[in-house]
N, C-alpha and C positions, 0 to 999 in steps of 0.2 A: 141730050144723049140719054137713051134710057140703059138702065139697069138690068142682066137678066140676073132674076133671081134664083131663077137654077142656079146658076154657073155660081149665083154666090152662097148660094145654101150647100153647093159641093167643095166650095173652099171652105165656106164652115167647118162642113162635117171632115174636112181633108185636114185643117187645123184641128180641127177636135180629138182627130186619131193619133196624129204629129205630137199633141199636148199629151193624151193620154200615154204613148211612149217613152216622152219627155220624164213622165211624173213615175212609170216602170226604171226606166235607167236611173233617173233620180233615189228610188228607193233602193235599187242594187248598189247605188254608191255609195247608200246611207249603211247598206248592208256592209258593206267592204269598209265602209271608214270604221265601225262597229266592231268589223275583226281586226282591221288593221290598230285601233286603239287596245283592243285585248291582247294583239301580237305584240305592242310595244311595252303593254306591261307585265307581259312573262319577259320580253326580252330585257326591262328594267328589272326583275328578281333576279335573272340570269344573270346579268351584267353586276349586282350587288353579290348575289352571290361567287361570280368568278371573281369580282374585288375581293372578297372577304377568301379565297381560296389563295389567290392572289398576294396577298400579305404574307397570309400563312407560309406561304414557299416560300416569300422575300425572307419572313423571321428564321425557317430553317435554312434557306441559304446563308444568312449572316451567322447562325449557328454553326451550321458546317464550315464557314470561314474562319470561324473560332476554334472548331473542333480539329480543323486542319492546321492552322498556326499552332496551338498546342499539340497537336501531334507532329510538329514541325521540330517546333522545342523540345517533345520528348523526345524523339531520335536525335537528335545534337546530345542531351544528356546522357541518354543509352548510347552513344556511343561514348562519349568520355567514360561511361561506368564501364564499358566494355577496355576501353583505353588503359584504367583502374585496376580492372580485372586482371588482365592479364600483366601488368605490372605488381598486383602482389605475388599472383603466381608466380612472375618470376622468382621475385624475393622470399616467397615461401618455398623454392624449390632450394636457392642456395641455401636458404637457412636449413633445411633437410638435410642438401649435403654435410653443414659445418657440424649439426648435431649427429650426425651419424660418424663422423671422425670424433667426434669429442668420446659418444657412448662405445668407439672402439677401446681408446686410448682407456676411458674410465671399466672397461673391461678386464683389460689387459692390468690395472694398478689393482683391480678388485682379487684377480688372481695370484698376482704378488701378495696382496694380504692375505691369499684363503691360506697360502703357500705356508708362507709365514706363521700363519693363527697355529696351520694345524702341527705346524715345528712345535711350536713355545706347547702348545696342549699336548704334543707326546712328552717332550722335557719336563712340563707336570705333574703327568700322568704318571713316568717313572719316578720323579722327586715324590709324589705322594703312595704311591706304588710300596718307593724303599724305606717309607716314613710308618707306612700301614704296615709294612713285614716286619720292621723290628719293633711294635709297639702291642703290635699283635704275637711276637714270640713271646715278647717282654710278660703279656697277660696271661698267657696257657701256662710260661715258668710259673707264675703266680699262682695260677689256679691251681696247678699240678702240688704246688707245696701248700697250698689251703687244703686239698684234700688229702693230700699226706697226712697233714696233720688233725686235719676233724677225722681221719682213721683211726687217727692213733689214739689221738682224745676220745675216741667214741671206746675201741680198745683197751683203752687205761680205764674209762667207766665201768662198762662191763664188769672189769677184775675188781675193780673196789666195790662196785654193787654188788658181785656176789659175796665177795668178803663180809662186805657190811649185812648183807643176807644173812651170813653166818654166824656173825657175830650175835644176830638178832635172835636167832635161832637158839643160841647159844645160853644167851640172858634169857631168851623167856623158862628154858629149860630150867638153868638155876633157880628163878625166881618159881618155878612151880615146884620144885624141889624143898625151897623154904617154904612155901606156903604150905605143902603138905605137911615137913616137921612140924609148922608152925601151929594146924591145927590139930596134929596128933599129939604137941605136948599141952595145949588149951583143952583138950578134951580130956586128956588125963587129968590134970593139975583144978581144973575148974568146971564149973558147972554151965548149964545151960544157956543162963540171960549172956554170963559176958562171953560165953562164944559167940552170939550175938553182934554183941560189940567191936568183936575183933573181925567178923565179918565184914561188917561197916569200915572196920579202920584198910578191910583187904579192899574194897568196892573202891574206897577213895584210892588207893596204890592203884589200881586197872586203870581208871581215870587218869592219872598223872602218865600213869605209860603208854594209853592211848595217846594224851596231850603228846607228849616226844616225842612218839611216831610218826602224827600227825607233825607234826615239828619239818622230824627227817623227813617225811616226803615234799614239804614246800622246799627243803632244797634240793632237793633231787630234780623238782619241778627247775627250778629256777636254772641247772646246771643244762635241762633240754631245753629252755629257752635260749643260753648261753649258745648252744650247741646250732639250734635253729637260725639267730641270727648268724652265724658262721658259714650255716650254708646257704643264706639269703646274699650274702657278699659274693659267695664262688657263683649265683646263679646269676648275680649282674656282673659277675665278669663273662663270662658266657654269653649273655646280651650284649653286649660290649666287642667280644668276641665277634657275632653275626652280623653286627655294622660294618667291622673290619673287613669280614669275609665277603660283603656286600659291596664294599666300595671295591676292594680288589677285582669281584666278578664285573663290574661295569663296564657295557661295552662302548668301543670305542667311536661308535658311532654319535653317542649321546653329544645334545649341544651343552654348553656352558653351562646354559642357568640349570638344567637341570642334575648337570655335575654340581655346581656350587651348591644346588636342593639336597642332593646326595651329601655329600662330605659339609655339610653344613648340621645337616642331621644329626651325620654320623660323630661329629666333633661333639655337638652336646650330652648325644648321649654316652662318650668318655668324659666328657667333664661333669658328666651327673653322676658316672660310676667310682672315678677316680674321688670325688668330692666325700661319696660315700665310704669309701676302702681309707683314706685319708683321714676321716674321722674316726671308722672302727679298726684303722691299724694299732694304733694308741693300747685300744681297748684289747684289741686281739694279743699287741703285745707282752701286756701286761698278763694276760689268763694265758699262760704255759703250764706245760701238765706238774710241775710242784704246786701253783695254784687249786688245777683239781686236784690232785691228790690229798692237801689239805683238807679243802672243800667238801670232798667227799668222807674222808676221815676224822674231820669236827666234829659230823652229826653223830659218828656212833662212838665218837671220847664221850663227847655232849651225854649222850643218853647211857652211858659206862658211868658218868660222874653222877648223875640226878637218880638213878638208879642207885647208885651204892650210897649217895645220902638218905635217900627214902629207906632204902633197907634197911641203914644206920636207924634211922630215926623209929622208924619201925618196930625193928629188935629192940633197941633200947626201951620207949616205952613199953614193950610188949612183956619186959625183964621185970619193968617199974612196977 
């Protein structure tokens, strides 16, 4: 049997085109298996990454399962606090009511004392009222006869100091009466030096009578000291006085303490006047006008006696 070799040289070449398609498809599979290995490993980053998203939802859903049970719990609490709530409210409302009956009642007992306070304060007010009128009469009688009497004492001065004025008057007259005999018979009887002499012995008599005078006015001084402190006594009762007038004008509005401010004052400053009038009553009683009158009449015996021994002694050596 022969062979044609056409018919086998066109299955060759009929193969050879069949392989060459073979080895085309082959390389498009190779192509496709090339993408399909690329497809599967974005779809492996994909799949790691939806795992890893994956979790993350699982971790916040177990969170929010948390966050949901404690919010579960808190609304159970918030409502017991609400439950709470409104139970002290109650309690605070009666307790509102019972203090607002109480702060009637303690109203109402507050007005009974105002009621009362301001009774017992006018009953005071008069008790010190009629305590201040007759203690305050008691001070003006007082004052009224301290200045009666520093009148009269000033009065009674006047008359003895012009007296003793006169008196003074009187002596100096005589004594310059003797001193002129005195040196009209030395200028007769004697000669120049010891008129001299007698001069000197007249120089020393001026001196001595200056001395007395000066005398007489320290007490004269001393009797307007006497005089002054007497009227420093009527001027604190007169202070004394104005406390008095002071607590009487006090209105009656004033509270307590500053009534007690008031007549607490006013009390020392009668126990500082009385304390004073107490010690110089003693003294005032004792200096009544025969004490001036002496007093004033001493100085000018006084300077009658010392004067007429001077004169004595005087004339006498002057004889000698």
């Amino acid at each position: 049997m022969k062979l044609d070799l056409n018919i086998v040289l066109k299955e060759i070449y009929s193969l050879k085109i069949v392989l060459c398609e073979k080895d085309e498809e082959i390389e498009k599979l190779h192509k496709q298996l090339a993408n399909s290995c690329r497809q599967n490993k974005i779809l492996k980053d994909t799949h790691a990454s939806l795992l890893s998203e994956i979790t993350q939802l699982n971790n916040a859903l177990s969170d929010l399962h948390v966050s949901i049970s404690e919010m579960k719990k808190n609304d159970v609490e918030r409502k017991t606090w609400l439950l709470e709530k409104e139970n002290l409210q109650n309690v605070f409302v009666e307790k509102e009511k019972i203090q607002q009956k109480e702060i009637e009642e303690l109203k109402k007992e507050l007005e009974k004392i105002q009621l009362e306070y301001k009774e017992n304060m006018k009953k005071e007010q008069l008790q010190i009222e009629s305590k201040a009128l007759l203690t305050y009469e008691s001070y003006i009688n007082k004052v009224k006869e301290k200045e009666n009497q520093i009148l009269a004492l000033q009065e009674e001065k006047e008359i003895l100091q012009n007296e003793k004025n006169q008196e003074l008057v009187k002596i100096r007259i005589e004594f310059e009466e003797k001193l002129n005999k005195l040196k009209s018979q030395l200028s007769k009887t004697k000669g120049t030096h010891p008129l001299q002499d007698h001069l000197r012995k007249d120089d020393i008599f001026r001196q001595k009578y200056i001395q007395i005078e000066k005398e007489s006015k320290e007490e004269t001084s001393k009797l307007k000291k006497q005089i002054q402190e007497l009227q420093s006594q009527v001027d604190n009762l007169k202070y004394s006085n104005r406390f008095l007038n002071l607590q009487q004008t006090t209105p009656q509005n004033i509270t307590r303490q500053e009534r007690d401010k008031l007549t607490g004052t006013a009390e020392e400053s009668f126990k500082h006047a009385t304390k004073r009038l107490k010690t110089n009553e003693n003294e005032f009683s004792t200096f009544n006008k025969n004490e001036i009158k002496s007093s004033l009449s001493e100085p000018t015996k006084s300077i009658k006696k010392k004067l007429f021994n001077i004169d004595q002694n005087y004339f006498g050596k002057s004889n000698i």
